[in-house]
Structure formats: structure tokens, C-alpha cells
N, C-alpha and C positions, 0 to 999 in steps of 0.2 A: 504494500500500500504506500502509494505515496502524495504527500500533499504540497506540494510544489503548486500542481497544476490548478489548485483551489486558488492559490494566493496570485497568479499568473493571469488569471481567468477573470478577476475581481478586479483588481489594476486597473487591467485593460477595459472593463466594464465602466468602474471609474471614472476614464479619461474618455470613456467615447459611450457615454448612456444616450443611443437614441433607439428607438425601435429599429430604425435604416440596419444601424451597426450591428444589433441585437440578431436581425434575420438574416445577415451576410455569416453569423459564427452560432450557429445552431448547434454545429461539432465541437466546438470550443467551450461552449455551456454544458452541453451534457455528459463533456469529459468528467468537467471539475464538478457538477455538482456528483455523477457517479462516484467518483473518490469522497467526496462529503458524505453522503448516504451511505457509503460505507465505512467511512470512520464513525457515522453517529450509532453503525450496527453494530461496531466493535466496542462502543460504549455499554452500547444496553447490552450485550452479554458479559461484561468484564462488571457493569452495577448489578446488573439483575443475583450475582453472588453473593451479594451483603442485603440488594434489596427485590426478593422475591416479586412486588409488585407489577416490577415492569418488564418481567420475562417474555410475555406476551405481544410487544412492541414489534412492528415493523418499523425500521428508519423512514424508511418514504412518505410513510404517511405525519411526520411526523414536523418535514419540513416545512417550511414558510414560503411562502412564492415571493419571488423578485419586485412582482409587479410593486408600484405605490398608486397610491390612492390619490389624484392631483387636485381634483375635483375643489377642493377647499385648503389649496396651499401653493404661497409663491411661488418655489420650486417646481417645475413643471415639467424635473426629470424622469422618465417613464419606471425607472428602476433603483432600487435598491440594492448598492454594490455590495451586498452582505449574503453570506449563506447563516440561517438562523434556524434553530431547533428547539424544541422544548419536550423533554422526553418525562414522563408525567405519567402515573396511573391511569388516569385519563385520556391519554395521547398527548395532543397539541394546545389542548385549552388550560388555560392558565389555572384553574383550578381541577384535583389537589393540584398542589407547589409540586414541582416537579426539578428537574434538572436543565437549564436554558444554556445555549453554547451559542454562541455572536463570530461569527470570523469575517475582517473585512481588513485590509491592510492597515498598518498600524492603530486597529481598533477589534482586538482579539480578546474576549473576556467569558469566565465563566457565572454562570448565574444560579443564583437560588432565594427561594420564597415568594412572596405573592405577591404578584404585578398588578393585581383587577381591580384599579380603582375607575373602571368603566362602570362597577358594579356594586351600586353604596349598598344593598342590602347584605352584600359576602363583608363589604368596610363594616358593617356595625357591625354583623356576629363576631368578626373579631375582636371588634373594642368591647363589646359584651367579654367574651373571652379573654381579654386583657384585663379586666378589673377584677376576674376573680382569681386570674391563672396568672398573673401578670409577674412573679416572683420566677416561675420555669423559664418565662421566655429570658429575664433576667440574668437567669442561671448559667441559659446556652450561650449569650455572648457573651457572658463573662469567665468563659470557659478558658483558660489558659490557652490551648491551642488551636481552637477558633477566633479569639481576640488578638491571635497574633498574628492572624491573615484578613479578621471582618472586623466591619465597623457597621453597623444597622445603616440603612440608606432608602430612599425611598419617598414619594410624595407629600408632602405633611401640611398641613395649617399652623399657622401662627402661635394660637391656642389650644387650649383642651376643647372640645365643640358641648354645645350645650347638652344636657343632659348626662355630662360625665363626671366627677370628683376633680375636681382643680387640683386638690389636697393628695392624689392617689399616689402611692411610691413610686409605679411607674406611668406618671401624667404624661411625661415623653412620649411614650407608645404610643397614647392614646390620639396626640396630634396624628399622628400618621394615616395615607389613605391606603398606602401601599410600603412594605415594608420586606426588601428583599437585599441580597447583600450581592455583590460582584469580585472577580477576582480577576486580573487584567495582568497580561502577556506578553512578552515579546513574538514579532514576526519570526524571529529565529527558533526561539523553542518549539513553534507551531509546524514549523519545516520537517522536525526529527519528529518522525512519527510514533515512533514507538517510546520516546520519553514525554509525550506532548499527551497520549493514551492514559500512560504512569501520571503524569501531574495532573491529568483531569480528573480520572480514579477518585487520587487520595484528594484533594480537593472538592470534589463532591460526595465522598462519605462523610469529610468533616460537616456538610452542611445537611445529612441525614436528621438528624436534632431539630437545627433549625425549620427545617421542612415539613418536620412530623407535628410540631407545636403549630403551624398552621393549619395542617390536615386533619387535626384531631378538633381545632376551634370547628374547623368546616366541615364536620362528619355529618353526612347527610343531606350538606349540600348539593343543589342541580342546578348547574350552567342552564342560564333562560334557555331556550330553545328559540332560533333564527325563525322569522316568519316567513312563508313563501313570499318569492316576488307576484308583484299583480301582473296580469298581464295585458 
């Protein structure tokens, strides 16, 4: 396996995002992202070890499409020079917290906890779950060898929002819409594959804890369900 061809492919993506360029290298995309699909297949069986859940994982389905959404935004480049994954009990959808991997040149990082501040009723269960659990999640970043790679990161408010204890030990938390930590990369370790597998591994076991103190606030939660389009 080798991932040359992802970072090669992305550059070049980059430096020339239009559809034009896009449908001229159709071979040149499906190289890199098949190398990508296949390193995020060697992920989920080298995690699926520690963590049974997501044994069942296909990579493919798992990936993000290029495309962007321009419709309501300046930029009005057709693509996203990033290959992006989230590999999740769930699959792809951000809840449970799942394991997220970002590769785009000089902006290569790993991901963990919960992104969905699309979604204020998944944001209060967990602030619910924070005022009374709020001491564990404490626990896991103050974990010696998690707090020497994470620092808690993620969307917040100014404030504690109304209806929550100003006074609570952990009032921090509770500002938060999204609360998930990142771990960020060099282009070169990304290169060697087989120590770039090993550093995503140990890196996302550490954030097993972290992941599950989300999953357990959201037991029972169900992602809306998408409306059909009209036609």
C-alpha cells in the first residue's frame, strides 16, 4: 500500500479544482482515492481489535464525496481537496463519535468525539449528561496520556446557556455545542504507511474513553432521518 498517490492527487486537485480538470483525470482520482479506501480498510481491521463495534465497516461507504456545496458560499470551488472519513458504529454519520481521519496536504489530522452541532437536541442530551456525568468526562482529559496529546476543542458559547448551573464544576463543558479533540500531522509521516497505520492505531485507542463518554450520553439516540426530495 502506498500513499504517495493520495497526497499527489490532492495537490494537484488543489491547484486546479474545476470540474474541466476534474473530468480530464478521472484515472488520477480513482487511483488515490482507491489507496485511501484502502488504508481506511486497514484501519477498521487493525481498530475493530480493541473495538468490536466497527468490525462490520466497509471503507467505501464510509467516505465523504469531494463535491462542496457552493450554493451559499463565496468560494465557488466545485471540490474539496481533502479525502475525509468517519468510521463510526454507525458508519458515516457523526453520531455515535466514531473515529474521523482529514488528509489534505499540509492539513492531515486525526479526529475524535462529537461534531453535531447541526443537531441541538443530540447538544442538550449531552449537556443533560454533563451535569450529572460531568466529573468522567473530567476524568478522561485529565488522563495523563490523553492530556498529553488532547486538549477538549470544539464549538462553544460565550456562556453556560440558560437552563444550566453557572455554579457546575464543569460549567466549561456545558458552553460547548460540539466537543471533539484532533490530533495533527506531518505530510511526511503520512507518506510511510505502515508507521502512519501504527500512529493512527495508538492514537485512536487513546480516544476510545473519550468516544464512549459520548456514546453512552447518546444511547439511544437516532440520527433524524433525511426527507425525500419533492419532485
Amino acid at each position: 500500500m502506498d500513499n504517495h498517490r493520495i497526497l499527489e492527487f490532492l495537490t494537484a486537485l488543489r491547484e486546479n479544482n474545476s470540474l474541466t480538470w476534474m473530468a480530464a483525470n478521472k484515472k488520477f482520482h480513482k487511483d488515490a482515492e482507491a489507496q485511501f479506501i484502502e488504508l481506511v480498510q486497514t484501519l477498521i481491521m487493525r481498530l475493530a481489535e480493541s473495538d468490536k463495534s466497527i468490525a462490520h465497516l466497509t471503507a467505501k461507504d464510509l467516505i465523504f464525496r469531494l463535491n462542496r456545496d457552493t450554493r451559499f458560499s463565496h468560494d465557488k470551488s466545485p471540490y474539496n481537496p481533502s479525502f475525509r472519513a468517519h468510521i463510526s458504529p454507525g458508519g458515516r454519520v457523526p453520531i455515535p463519535a466514531g473515529y474521523y481521519i482529514n488528509v489534505a496536504p499540509r492539513n492531515i489530522f486525526l479526529g475524535g468525539g462529537l461534531f453535531a452541532t447541526q443537531f441541538p437536541d443530540a447538544t442538550a442530551t449531552v449537556r443533560d449528561y454533563i451535569v450529572d456525568k460531568g466529573n468522567e468526562l473530567q476524568d478522561i482529559l485529565e488522563t495523563p496520556k490523553f492530556s498529553a496529546h488532547y486538549s477538549l476543542m470544539g464549538e462553544k458559547l460565550k456562556n453556560v446557556p440558560r437552563g444550566y448551573p453557572v455554579d457546575h464544576p464543569q460549567a466549561e463543558y456545558l458552553k460547548h455545542k460540539s466537543w471533539d479533540v484532533e490530533y495533527h500531522l506531518d505530510d511526511t509521516v503520512f507518506e510511510n504507511v505502515d508507521g502512519f497505520v501504527d500512529l493512527a492505531v495508538k492514537q485512536f485507542i487513546l480516544m476510545q474513553p473519550f468516544n464512549g463518554f459520548f456514546n453512552k450520553a447518546l444511547s439511544g439516540y437516532k440520527m433524524p432521518e433525511r426527507k425525500p426530495k419533492e419532485r
